[in-house]
C-alpha positions in Angstrom: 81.1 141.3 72.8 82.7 138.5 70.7 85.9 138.6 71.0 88.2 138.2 66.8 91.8 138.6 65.8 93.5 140.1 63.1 95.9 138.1 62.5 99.2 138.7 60.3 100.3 136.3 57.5 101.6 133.6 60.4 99.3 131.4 61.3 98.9 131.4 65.8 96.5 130.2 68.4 92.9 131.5 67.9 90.6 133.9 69.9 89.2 130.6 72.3 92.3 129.6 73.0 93.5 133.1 74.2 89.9 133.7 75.6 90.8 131.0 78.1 94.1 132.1 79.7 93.3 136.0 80.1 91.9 134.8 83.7 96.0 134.8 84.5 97.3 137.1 82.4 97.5 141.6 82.6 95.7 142.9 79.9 99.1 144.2 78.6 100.2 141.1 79.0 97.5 139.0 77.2 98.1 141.9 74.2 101.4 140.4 74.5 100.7 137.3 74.5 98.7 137.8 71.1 102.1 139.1 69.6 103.9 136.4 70.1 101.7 133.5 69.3 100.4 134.9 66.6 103.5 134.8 64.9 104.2 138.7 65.6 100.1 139.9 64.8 98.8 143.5 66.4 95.5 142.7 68.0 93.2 146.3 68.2 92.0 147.5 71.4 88.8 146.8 70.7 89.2 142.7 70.4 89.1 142.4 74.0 85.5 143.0 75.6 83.9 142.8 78.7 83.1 138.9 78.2 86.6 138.4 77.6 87.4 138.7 81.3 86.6 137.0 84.2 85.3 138.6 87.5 88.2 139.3 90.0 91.1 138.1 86.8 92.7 141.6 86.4 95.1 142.2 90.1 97.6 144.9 90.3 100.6 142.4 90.1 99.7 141.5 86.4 100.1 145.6 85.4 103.2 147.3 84.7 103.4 150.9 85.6 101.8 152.9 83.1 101.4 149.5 81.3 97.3 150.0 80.6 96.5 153.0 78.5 93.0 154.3 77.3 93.9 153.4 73.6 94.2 149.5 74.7 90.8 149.1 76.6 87.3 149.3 74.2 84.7 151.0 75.7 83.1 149.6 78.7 85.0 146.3 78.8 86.6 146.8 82.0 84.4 147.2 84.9 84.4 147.3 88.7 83.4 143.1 89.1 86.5 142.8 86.5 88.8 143.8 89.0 90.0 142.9 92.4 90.2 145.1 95.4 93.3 147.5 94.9 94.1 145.9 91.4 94.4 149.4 89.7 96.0 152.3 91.5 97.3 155.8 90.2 100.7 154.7 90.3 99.5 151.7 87.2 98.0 154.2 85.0 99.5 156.3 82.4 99.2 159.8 83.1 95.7 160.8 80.7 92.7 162.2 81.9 91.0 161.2 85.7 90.6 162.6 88.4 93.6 162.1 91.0 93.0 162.3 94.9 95.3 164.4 95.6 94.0 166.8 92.6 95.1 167.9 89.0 97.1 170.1 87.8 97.1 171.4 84.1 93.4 171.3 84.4 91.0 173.2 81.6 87.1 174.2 82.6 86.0 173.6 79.2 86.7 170.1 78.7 87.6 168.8 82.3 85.2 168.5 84.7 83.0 166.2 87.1 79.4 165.6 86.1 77.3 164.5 82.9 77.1 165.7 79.0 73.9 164.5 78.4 70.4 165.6 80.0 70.3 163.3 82.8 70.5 164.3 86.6 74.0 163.7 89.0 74.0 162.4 92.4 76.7 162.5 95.2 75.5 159.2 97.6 76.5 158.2 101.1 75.4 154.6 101.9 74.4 154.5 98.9 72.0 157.1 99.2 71.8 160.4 97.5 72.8 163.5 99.9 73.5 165.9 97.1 71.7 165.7 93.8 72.1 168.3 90.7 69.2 168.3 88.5 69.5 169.7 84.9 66.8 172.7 84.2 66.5 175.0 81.9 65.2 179.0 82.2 64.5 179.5 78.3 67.1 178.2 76.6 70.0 178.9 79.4 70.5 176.1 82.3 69.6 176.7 85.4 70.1 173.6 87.1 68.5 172.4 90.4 71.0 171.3 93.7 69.2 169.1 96.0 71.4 168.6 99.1 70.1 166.9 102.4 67.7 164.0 102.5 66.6 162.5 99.4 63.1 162.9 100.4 64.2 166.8 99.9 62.0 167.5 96.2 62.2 170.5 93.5 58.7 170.0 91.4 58.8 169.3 88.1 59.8 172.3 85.6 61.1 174.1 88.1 64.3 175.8 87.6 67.4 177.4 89.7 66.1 175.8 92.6 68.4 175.1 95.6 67.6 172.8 98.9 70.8 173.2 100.7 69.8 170.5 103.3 67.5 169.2 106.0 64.8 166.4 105.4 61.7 165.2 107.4 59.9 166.4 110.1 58.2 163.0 111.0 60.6 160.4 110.5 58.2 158.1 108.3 56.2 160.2 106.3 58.3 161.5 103.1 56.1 164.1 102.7 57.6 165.3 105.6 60.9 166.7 103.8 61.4 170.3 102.6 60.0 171.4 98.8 61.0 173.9 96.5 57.6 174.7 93.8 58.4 177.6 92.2 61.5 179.3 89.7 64.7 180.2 91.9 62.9 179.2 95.1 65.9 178.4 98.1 65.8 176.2 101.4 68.5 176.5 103.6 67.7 173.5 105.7 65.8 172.5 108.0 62.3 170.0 108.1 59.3 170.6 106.0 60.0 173.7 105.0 58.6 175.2 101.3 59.4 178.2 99.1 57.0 178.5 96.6 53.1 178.1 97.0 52.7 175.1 95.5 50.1 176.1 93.3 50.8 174.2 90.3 52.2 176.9 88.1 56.4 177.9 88.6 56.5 181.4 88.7 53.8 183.3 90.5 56.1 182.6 93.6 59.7 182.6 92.7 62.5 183.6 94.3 60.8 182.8 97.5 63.5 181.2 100.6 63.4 179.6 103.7 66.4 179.8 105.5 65.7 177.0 108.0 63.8 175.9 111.1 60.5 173.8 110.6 56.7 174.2 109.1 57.9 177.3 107.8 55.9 178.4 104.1 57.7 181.2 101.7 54.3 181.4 99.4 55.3 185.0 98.4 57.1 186.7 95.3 60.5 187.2 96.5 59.6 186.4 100.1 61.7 185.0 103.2 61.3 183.3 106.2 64.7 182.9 108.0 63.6 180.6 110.3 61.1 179.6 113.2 58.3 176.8 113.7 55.1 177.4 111.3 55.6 180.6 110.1 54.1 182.0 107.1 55.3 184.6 104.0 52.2 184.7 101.7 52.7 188.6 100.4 55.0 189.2 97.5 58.6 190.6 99.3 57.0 189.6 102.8 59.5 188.7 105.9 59.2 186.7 108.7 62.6 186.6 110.5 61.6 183.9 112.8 59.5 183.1 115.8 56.4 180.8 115.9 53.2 181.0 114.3 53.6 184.5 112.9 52.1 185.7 109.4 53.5 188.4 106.7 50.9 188.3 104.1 50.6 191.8 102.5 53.0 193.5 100.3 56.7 194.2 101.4 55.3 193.4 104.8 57.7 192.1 107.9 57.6 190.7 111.0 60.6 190.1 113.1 59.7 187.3 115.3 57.7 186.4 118.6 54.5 184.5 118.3 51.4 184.8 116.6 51.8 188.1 114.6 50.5 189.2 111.9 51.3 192.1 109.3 48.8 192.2 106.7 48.8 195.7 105.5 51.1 196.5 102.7 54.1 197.8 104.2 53.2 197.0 107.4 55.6 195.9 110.0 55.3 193.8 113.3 58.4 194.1 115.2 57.9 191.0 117.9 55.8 190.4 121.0 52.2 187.8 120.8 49.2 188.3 119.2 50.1 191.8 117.7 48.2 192.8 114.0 49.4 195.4 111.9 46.7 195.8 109.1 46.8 199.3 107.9 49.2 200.5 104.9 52.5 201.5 106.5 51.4 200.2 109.9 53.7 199.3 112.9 53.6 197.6 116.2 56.7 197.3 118.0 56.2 195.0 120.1 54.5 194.1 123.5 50.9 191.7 123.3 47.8 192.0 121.9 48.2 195.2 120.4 46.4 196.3 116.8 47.8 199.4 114.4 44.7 198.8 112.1 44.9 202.4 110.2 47.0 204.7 107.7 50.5 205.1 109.3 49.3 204.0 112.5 51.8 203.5 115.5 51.8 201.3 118.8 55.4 200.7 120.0 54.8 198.3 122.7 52.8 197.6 125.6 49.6 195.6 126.1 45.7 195.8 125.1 46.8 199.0 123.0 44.9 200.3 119.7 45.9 202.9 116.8 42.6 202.1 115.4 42.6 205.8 113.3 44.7 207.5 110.3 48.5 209.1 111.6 47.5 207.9 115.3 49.9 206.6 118.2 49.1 204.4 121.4 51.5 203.4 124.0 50.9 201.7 127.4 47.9 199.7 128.3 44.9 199.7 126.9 45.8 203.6 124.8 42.9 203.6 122.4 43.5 206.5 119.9 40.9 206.0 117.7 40.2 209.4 116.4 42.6 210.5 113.2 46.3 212.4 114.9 46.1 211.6 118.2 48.5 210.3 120.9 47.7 208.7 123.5 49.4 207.1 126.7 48.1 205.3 129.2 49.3 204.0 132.3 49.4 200.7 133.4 45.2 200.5 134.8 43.3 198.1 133.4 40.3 200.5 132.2 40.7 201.7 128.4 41.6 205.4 127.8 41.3 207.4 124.5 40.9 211.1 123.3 38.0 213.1 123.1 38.8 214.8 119.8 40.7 214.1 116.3 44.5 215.8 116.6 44.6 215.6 120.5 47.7 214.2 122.5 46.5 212.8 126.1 47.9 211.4 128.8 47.3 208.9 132.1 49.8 209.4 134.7 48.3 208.9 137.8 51.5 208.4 139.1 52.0 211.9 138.3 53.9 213.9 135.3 57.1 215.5 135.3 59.8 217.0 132.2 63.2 217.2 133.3 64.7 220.2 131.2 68.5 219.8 132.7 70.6 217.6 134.8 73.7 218.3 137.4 76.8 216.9 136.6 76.3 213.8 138.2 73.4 213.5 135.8 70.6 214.3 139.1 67.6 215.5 138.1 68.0 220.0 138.0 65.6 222.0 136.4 61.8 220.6 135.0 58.3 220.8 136.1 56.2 218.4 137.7 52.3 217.5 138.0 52.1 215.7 141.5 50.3 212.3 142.0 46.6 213.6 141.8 47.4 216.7 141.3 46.5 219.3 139.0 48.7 222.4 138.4 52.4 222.2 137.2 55.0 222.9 139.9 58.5 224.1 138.3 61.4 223.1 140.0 63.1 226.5 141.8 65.7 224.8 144.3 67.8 227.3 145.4 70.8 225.4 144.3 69.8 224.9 141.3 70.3 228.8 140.6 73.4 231.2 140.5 73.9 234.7 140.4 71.0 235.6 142.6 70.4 239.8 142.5 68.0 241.4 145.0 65.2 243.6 143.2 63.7 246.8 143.6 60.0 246.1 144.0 58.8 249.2 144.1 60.7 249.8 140.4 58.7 246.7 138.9 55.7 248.0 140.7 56.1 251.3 138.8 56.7 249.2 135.2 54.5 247.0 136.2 51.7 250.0 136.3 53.5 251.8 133.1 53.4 247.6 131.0 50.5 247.3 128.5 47.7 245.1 129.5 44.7 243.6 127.3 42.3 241.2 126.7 42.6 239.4 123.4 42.4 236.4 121.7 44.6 233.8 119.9 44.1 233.7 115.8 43.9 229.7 116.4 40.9 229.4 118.8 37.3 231.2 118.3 37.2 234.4 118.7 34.8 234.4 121.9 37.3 232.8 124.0 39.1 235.8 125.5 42.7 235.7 127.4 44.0 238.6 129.4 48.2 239.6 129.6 50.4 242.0 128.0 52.1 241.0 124.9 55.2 239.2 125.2 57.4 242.0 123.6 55.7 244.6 126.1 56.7 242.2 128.5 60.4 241.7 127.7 60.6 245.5 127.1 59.5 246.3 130.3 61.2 243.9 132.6 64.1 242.2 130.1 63.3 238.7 131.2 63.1 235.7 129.8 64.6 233.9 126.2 63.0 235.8 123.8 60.6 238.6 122.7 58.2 236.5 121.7 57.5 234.3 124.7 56.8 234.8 128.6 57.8 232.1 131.0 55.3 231.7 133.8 58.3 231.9 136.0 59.2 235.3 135.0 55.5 236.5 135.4 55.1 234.8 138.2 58.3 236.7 139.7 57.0 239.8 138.4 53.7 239.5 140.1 54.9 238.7 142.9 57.7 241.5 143.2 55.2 243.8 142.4 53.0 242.9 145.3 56.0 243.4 147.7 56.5 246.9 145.7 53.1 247.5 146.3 53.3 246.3 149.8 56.4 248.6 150.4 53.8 251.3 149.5 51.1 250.6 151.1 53.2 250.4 154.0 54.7 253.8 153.5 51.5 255.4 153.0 50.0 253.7 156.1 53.1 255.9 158.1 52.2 258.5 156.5 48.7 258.4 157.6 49.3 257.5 161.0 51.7 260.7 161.2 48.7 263.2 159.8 46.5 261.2 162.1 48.9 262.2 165.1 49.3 265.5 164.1 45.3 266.1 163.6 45.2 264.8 166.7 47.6 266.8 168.4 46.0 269.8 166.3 42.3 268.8 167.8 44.0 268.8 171.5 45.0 272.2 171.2 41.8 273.7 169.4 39.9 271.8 172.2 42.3 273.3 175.1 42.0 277.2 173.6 38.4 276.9 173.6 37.8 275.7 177.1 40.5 278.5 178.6 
């Protein structure tokens, strides 16, 4: 910028002459200066330019105290190479408007602030390279600016839009490509190495809102989908999860899985809770956990284990190698390496072959009290009856419940639930509670109580077999005793 005077009616040195000395002089001072030799002429702020001083001229001993104000200084004339190392400090400048270190007071949002007016990106640097970078973007016509923080291999694609990298960089130290991406509108990585939300499909909002809160390989392909961390772990379905883990897959709708290795929940709504190599494909499908296991149907269940299938509608398999394949069933198995299933739709079944047992009360050191049992290899329940599990013990007239016994109703008949050829035999259960009073209610009999029934009734009948056996014996005698005499009259 060439450097003119305005000079008053006195006549003073000219602009080369001045040019010259403002290597030694403030810039105050050289405004000065220009006062006096010019016989007592104003020079504007704008005469002096960036040409007009030389590199390192301007140190802090030629500036008063509040000496340089913005009014004094064109545009752009004084630059960094202008001025020596600690040549301008806070305590040389007037109060106006910069940014102090140890902050500002007075401050107003709408017209103070860091950053640029225009359309052009801003960059924080370290080393002089960028670790946090704000990109302007627009979403219609309101910004929605991008924040890039991390490496600067860390990208947004182009047109994207409220986009935020957080931090992280590469996975393989020289390959760029390396770093993490955001491709689609609102997409978020938290950190992390080579890590994408959005599928990178060339459009910007099929998958938006997708994140990725961290680890490494980890894709966030869906609508509103999130991986919070892991190796290689993919969320293709719109509102998908993958929580974390290695290798696992949510790729239907509003699917999850919570972590382990190598799961997949493909069925919309479907959920994988953790475990290796589990598959949940049907709608509303769940595996919980364990290895290997598949919940490939409507609603279908398998809460751990290993080798396990819920391959039907509403079904449930638990254990090793449970294969309910037909629609409602439940189905346990034990830990024997053969597979095990129903026979029927609607069936619950069961391998124990370490036996079966229900425990229905405890003592109050919680030990085991009142249940029923199926013994190892065994085939009829056995109910617990330990005498000390039982109070209040009354003896019982057995020839009484021999006599109700005889009086109780007793019929053949047959459930409204099965066919009507298969045939039962019992009284009813309000016969039964009417004759005897056992039990919970009128409408059920515990084998227990018949049981005890049957059994006091035997004794009752016993009693009277008993008595009639005396009885007989004693006619016998006396028949006897009868026949002695008849026979003694008849020989005399």
């Amino acid at each position: 910028m060439r450097l003119t005077t305005r000079r008053s009616q006195r006549a003073g040195p000219g602009p080369g002459w001045i040019r010259s000395r403002l290597t030694y002089a403030s810039v105050m001072s050289t405004l000065a200066v220009f006062g006096v030799l010019a016989g007592g002429g104003a020079y504007a702020a704008s005469q002096i330019g960036p040409k007009d001083i030389a590199k390192n001229a301007v140190r802090a001993k030629h500036i008063k105290k509040n000496q340089v104000r913005a009014k004094h200084v064109a545009r752009n004339a004084v630059r960094t190479p202008k001025l020596a190392d600690g040549a301008v400090t806070t305590s040389k400048l007037a109060d106006g408007p910069y940014w102090r270190l140890g902050g500002n007071a007075g401050t107003d949002s709408a017209s103070n602030f860091l950053g640029t007016a225009d359309d052009q990106p801003l960059e924080l640097r370290v080393d002089g390279t960028r670790a946090l970078g704000i990109e302007p973007a627009l979403f219609g016509a309101a910004p929605a600016p991008n924040l890039i923080g991390g490496s600067p291999d860390n990208q947004v694609s182009a047109g994207v839009h409220s986009a935020t990298i957080a931090g992280g960089g590469r996975l393989i130290i020289d390959n760029p490509a390396s770093a993490n991406r955001v491709t689609d509108n609102g997409g978020t990585v938290g950190g992390g190495a080579r890590n994408q939300a959005g599928d990178g499909a060339g459009t910007t909002s099929d998958a938006r809102q997708a994140t990725v809160g961290g680890g490494q390989g980890n894709t966030a392909s869906g609508f509103g989908s999130t991986i919070g961390g892991g190796v290689n772990n993919a969320a293709a379905g719109s509102s998908g999860t993958v929580a974390g883990g290695q290798l696992n897959l949510a790729s239907g709708s509003a699917t999850a899985v919570g972590g382990g290795l190598q799961n997949t929940a493909s069925g919309d709504s479907s959920a994988v809770g953790g475990g290796e190599g589990n598959t949940a494909s049907g709608f509303a499908a769940t595996v919980g956990g364990g290895a290997d296991n598949s919940a490939t149907a409507l609603a279908a269940t398998v809460p751990g284990g290993r080798g396990n299938l819920a391959g039907a509608d509403y079904t449930f398999a638990a254990g090793r190698k449970a294969q309910a394949v037909h629609p409602g069933t439940f189905v346990w198995a034990d830990s024997n390496n053969f597979d095990f299933g129903p026979s029927r739709a609607d069936q619950f079944r069961a391998r124990a072959t370490g036996g079966v047992e229900f425990i229905t009360g405890i003592t109050s050191t919680g030990a085991s009290d009142t249940g029923v049992f199926v013994s190892p290899g065994g085939g009829a329940w056995q109910t617990r009856s330990d005498r000390r599990s039982k109070r209040d013990l009354r003896p019982v007239d057995a020839r009484e419940v021999l006599r109700r016994l005889a009086a109780m109703p007793v019929s053949t008949w047959s459930w409204r639930t099965q066919d009507a050829g298969i045939r039962h035999m019992g009284p009813t259960a309000q016969d039964f509670r009417g004759a005897f009073g056992l039990g919970q209610g009128r409408r059920t009999i515990s084998t227990v109580d018949a049981d005890g029934v049957a059994l006091a009734a035997i004794q009752g009948l016993n009693r009277k077999l008993g008595a009639e056996r005396a009885q007989r014996r004693e006619l016998e005698r006396r028949i006897a005793r009868l026949e002695r005499r008849l026979s003694s009259r008849g020989e005399g």
